[in-house]
C-alpha positions in Angstrom: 0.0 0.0 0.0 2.7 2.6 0.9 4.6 1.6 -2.5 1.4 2.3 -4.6 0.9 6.0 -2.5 4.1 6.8 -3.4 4.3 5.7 -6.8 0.7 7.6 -7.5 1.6 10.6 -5.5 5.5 10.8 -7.8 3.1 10.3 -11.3 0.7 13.0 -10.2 4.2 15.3 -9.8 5.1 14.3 -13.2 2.2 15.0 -15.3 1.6 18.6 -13.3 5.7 19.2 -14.2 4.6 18.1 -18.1 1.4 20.5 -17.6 3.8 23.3 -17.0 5.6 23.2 -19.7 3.7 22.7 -22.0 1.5 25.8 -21.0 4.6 27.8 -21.3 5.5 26.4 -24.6 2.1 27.2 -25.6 2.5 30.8 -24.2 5.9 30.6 -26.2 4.3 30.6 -29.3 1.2 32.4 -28.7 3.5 35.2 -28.4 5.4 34.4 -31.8 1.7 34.9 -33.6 0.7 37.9 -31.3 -1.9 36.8 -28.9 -0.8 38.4 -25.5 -3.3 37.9 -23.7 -3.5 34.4 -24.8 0.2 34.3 -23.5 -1.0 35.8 -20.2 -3.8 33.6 -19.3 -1.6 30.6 -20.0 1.7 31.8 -17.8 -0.7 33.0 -15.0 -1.9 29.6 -14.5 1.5 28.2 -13.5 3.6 30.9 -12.0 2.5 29.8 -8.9 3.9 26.3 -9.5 7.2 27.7 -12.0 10.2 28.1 -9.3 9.9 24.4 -8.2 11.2 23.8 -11.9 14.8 23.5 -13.4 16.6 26.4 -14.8 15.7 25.7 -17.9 11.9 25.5 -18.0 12.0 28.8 -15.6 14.5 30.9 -18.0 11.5 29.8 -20.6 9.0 30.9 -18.4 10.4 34.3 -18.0 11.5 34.4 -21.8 7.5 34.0 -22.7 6.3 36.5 -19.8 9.0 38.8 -20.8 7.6 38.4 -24.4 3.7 38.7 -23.3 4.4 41.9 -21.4 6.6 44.1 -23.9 3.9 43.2 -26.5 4.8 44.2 -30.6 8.0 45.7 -30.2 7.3 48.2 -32.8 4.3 49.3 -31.4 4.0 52.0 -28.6 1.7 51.6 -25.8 1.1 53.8 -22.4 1.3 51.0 -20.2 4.7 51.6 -18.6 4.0 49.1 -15.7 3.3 46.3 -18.3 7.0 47.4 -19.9 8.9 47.4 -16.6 7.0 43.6 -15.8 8.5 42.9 -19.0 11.7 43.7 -18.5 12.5 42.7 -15.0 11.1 39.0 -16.4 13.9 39.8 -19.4 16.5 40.4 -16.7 15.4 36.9 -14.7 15.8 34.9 -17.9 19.4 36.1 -18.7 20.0 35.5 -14.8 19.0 31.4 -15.4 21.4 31.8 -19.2 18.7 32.5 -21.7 20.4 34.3 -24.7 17.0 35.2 -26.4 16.0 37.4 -23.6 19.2 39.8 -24.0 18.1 40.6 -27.4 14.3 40.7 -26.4 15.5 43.1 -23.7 17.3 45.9 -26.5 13.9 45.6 -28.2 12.7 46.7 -24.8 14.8 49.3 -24.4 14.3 50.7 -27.9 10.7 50.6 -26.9 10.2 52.6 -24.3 12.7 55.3 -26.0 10.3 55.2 -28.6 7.4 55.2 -27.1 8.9 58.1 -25.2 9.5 60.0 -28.2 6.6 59.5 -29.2 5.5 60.7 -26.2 6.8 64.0 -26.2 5.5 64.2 -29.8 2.1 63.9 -28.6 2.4 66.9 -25.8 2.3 63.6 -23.2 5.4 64.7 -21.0 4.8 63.1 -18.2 4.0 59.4 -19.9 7.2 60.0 -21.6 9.1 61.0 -18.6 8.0 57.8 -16.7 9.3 55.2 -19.0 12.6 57.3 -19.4 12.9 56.7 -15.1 11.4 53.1 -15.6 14.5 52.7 -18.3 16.9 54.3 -15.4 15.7 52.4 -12.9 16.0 48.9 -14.9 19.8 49.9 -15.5 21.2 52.8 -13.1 23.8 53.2 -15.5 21.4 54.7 -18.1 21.8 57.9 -17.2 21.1 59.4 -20.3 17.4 58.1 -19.8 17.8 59.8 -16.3 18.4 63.4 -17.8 15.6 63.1 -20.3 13.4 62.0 -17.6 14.0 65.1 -16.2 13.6 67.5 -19.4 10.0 66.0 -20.2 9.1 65.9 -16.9 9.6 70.1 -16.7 8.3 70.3 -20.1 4.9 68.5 -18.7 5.2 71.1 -15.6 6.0 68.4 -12.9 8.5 70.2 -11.0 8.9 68.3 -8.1 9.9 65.1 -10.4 12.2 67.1 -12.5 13.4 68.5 -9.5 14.2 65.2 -7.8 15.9 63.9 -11.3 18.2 66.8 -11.6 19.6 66.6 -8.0 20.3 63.2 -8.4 22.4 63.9 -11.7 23.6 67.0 -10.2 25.2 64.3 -7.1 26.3 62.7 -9.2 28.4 64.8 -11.2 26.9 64.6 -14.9 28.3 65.7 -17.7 26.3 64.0 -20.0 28.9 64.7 -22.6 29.8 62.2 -25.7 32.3 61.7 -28.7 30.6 63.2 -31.8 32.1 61.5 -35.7 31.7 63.9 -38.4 32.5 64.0 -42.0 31.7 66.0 -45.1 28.8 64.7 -47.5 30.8 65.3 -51.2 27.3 65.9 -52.8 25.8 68.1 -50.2 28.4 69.5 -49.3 27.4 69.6 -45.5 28.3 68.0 -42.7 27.1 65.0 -41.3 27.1 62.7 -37.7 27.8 59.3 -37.1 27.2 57.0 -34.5 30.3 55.7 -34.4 33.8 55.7 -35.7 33.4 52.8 -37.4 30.3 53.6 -39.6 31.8 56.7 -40.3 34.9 55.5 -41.6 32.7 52.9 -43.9 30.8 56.5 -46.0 35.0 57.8 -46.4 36.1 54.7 -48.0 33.1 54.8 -50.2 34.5 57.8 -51.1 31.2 59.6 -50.4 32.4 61.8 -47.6 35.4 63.5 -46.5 37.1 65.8 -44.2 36.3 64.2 -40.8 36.1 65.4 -37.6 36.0 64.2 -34.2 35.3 66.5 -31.1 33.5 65.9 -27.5 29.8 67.6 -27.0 29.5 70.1 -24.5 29.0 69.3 -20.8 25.4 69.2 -19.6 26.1 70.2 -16.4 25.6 73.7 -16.7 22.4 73.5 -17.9 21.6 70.8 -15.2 22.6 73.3 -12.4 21.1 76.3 -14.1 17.6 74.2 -14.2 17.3 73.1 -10.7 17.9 77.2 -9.8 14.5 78.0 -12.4 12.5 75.0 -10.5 13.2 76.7 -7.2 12.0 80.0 -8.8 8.9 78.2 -9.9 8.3 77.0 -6.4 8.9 80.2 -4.6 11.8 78.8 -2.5 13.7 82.2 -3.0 16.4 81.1 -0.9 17.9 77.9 -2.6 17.0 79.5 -5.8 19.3 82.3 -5.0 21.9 79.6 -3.8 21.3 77.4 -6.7 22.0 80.3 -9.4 25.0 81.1 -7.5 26.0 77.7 -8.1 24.9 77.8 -11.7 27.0 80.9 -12.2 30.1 79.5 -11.1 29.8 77.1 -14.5 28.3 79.6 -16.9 28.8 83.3 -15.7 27.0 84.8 -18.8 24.1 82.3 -18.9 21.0 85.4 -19.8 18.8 83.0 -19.0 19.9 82.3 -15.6 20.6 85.8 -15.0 17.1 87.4 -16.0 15.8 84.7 -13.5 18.5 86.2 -11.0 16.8 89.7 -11.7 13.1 88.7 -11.4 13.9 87.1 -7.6 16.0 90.3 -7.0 12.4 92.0 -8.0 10.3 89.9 -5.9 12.4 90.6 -3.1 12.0 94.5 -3.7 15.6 94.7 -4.3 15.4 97.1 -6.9 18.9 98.1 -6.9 20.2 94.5 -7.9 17.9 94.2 -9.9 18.7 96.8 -12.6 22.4 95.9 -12.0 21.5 92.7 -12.7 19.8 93.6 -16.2 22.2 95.6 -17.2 24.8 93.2 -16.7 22.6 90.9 -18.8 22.2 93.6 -21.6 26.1 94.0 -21.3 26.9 90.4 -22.7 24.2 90.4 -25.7 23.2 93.9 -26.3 22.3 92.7 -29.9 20.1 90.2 -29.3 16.1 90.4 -30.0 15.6 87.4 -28.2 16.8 88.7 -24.8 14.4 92.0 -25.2 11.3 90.0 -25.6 12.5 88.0 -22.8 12.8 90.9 -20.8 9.9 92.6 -22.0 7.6 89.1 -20.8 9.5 89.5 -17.1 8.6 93.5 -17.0 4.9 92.3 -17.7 4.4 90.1 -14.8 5.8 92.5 -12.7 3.0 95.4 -14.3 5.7 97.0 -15.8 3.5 97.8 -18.7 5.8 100.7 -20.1 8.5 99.2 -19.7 7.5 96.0 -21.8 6.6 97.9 -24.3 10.5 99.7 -24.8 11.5 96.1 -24.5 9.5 94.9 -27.2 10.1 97.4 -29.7 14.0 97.0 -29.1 13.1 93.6 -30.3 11.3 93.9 -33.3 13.9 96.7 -34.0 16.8 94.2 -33.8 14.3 91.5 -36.0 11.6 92.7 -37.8 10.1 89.8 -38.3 9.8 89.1 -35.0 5.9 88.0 -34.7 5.2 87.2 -31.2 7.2 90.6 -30.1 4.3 92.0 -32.3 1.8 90.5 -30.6 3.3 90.9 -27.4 3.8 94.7 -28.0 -0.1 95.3 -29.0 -1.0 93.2 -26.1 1.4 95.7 -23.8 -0.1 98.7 -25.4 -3.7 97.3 -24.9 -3.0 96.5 -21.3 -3.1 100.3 -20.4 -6.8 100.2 -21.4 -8.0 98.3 -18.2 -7.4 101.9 -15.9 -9.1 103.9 -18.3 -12.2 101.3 -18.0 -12.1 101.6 -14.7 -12.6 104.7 -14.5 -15.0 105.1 -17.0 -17.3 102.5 -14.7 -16.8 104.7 -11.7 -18.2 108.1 -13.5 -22.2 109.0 -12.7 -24.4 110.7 -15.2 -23.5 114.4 -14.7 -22.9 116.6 -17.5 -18.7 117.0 -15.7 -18.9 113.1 -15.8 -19.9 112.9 -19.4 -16.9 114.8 -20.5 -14.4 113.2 -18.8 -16.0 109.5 -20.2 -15.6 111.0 -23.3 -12.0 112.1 -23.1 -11.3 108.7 -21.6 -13.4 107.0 -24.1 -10.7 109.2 -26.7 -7.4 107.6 -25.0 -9.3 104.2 -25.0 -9.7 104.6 -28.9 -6.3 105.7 -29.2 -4.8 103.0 -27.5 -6.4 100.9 -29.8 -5.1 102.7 -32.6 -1.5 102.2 -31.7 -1.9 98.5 -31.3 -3.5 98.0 -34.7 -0.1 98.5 -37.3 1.6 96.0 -34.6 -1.5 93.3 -35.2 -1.4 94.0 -38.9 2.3 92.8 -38.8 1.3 89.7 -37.4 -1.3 89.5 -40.7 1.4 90.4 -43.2 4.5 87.7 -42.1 2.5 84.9 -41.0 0.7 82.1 -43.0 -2.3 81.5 -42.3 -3.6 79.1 -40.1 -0.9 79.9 -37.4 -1.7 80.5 -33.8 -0.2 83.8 -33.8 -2.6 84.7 -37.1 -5.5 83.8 -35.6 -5.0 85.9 -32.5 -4.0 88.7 -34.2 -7.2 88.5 -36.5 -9.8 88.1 -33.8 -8.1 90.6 -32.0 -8.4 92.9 -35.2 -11.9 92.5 -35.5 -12.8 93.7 -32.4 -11.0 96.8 -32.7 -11.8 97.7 -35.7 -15.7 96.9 -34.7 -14.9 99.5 -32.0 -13.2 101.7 -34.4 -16.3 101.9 -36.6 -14.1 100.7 -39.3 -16.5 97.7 -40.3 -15.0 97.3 -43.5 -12.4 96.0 -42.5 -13.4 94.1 -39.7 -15.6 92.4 -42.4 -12.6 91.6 -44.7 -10.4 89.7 -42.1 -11.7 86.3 -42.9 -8.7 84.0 -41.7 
């Protein structure tokens, strides 16, 4: 009797061991012709039993979950939790020696770049920024995807991520910097990058290129440094902002960017003084440049600098006259005066002294409009149609020149 127990109880072991693998064969191949979820049914109903097995049928296992998870490799999906399943699976089947999963693990990799990308493309920052710290997290020596984490994550507004990322490079000492292979296209006569030495120096034995080049990008750590001082200005921590810049200026002393920011916390704290000094050092290092006026003209807007703005913005379209959004910018400055004048306008009472003044006021309101109108018509005559800017310049147009009684021409802006 005890013979035949044991004998039964070792056959019922070996026919659940054949069930196994079998149901991970099957979830093998399910994923070769693209049924996931197939795949998924089938592994779920012996992961429970799968570490009793050998090595072999386990690095199988984890090949075909690996496999179910990442899904088409060509196709890009928002389920990061599904990728990162995926890949930790990968990283147990090279573990037990299976080969396959390395390469199924690049395809993984490539992935969630690309669905990152894609990402970004689709104004999705912060879906884009958690694969790129999923990616960082699967291989802490990807920091690459640990910076980028970081840039879409500010670009999606998440500042206390971005934050958090940039620190950590920052502790790390980043550079972030990278040999760049260059040669000369002979038919284009421009130059070209490689990834590598090697491919490059395939295109100049071909004969197709020439004149090569090899040089090291610039250090990201400036820019690192100079960002986590902006996040602190976007938080309102004045303090470690002001530390952080300090910081940042150390590796790039004439970063405009960095120092406009400098000035507006130099503002907030009413330290006017530092604050002009500050400007006009910034003014000092690219007195030519249009860019930096509009810059400075959007900073003296938020602080109700209106006139101020407005002399920015003019020495910007002055320095580019096609300019556009220093256009609209400058007619949105110039229209800003109007909200006093309509304030007092609703404060006057129906007395003969009242009605004179609403009409002189009603007089600077119509002339304020006037001025803004040649700057909005600027906007009409350099860009295309069906631009942002265009459109906001035309509504903007019809409603003054409604106002202006000019219905003419209100009636002709059709954009």
């Amino acid at each position: 009797m005890k013979k035949s127990i044991i004998t039964i109880g070792l056959a019922f072991l070996t026919v659940g061991a054949f069930a196994q693998k079998k149901e991970i064969k099957n979830a093998l191949k399910a994923t070769e012709a693209g049924k996931y979820s197939e795949a998924k049914n089938l592994l779920q109903s012996v992961e429970s039993m799968v570490e009793t097995e050998k090595d072999k049928v386990k690095a199988d296992f984890y090949l075909a979950k690996g496999n179910a998870f990442m899904g088409d490799p060509k196709a890009t999906t928002d389920n990061t939790s599904e990728l990162v399943m995926a890949a930790k699976a990968y990283k147990k089947a090279i573990d037990l020696g299976e080969k396959d999963a390395e390469q199924k693990l690049a395809l993984l990799k490539a992935k969630m770049i690309n669905s990152a990308v894609e990402d970004q493309k689709a104004s999705k920052f912060s879906e884009g920024s958690k694969k790129l710290i999923a990616l960082y997290e699967l291989d802490k020596s990807d920091t690459l995807s640990l910076y980028n984490a970081a840039s879409l994550a500010v670009a999606g507004k998440d500042y206390d991520k971005a934050l958090e990322y940039y620190l950590q490079l920052d502790e790390m000492g980043y550079e972030g910097t990278s040999t760049i292979y260059t040669a000369v296209n002979k038919e284009t006569n421009e130059v070209e990058s490689f990834a590598n030495k090697n491919q490059r120096d395939i295109y100049l034995k071909s004969g197709s290129h020439i004149k090569p080049e090899t040089k090291q990008s610039e250090s990201r750590r400036p820019e690192i440094i100079k960002n986590i001082a902006l996040i602190y200005v976007e938080q309102g921590n004045q303090e470690k902002a002001m530390t952080a810049i300090a910081k940042a200026k150390e590796e790039s002393p004439n970063d405009t960017a960095l120092l406009l920011s400098e000035a507006d916390i130099y503002h907030k704290m009413d330290k006017m003084d530092k604050y002009s000094e500050t400007v006009e050092r910034v003014l000092e290092i690219e007195p030519n440049n249009p860019v930096l006026y509009y810059n400075l003209g959007v900073s003296s807007m938020s602080m109700g600098a209106t006139q101020k703005a407005i002399n920015y913005y003019k020495q910007a379209i002055k320095l580019d006259p096609d300019f556009t959004n220093a256009y609209v910018n400058l007619a949105s400055a110039i229209l800003d005066q109007e909200k006093p004048i309509v304030e007092e306008m609703n404060k006057l009472g129906m007395s003969d002294a009242d009605t004179r003044k609403y009409n002189k006021l009603q007089e600077q309101r119509l002339e304020l409009y006037k001025k803004a109108v040649p700057y909005l018509e600027k906007v009409l005559e350099k860009e295309e149609k069906g631009t942002g800017l265009r459109q906001q310049a035309t509504q903007t147009l019809k409603q003054i020149y409604s106002l202006l009684g000019e219905t003419q021409k209100a009636k002709a802006l059709q954009d």
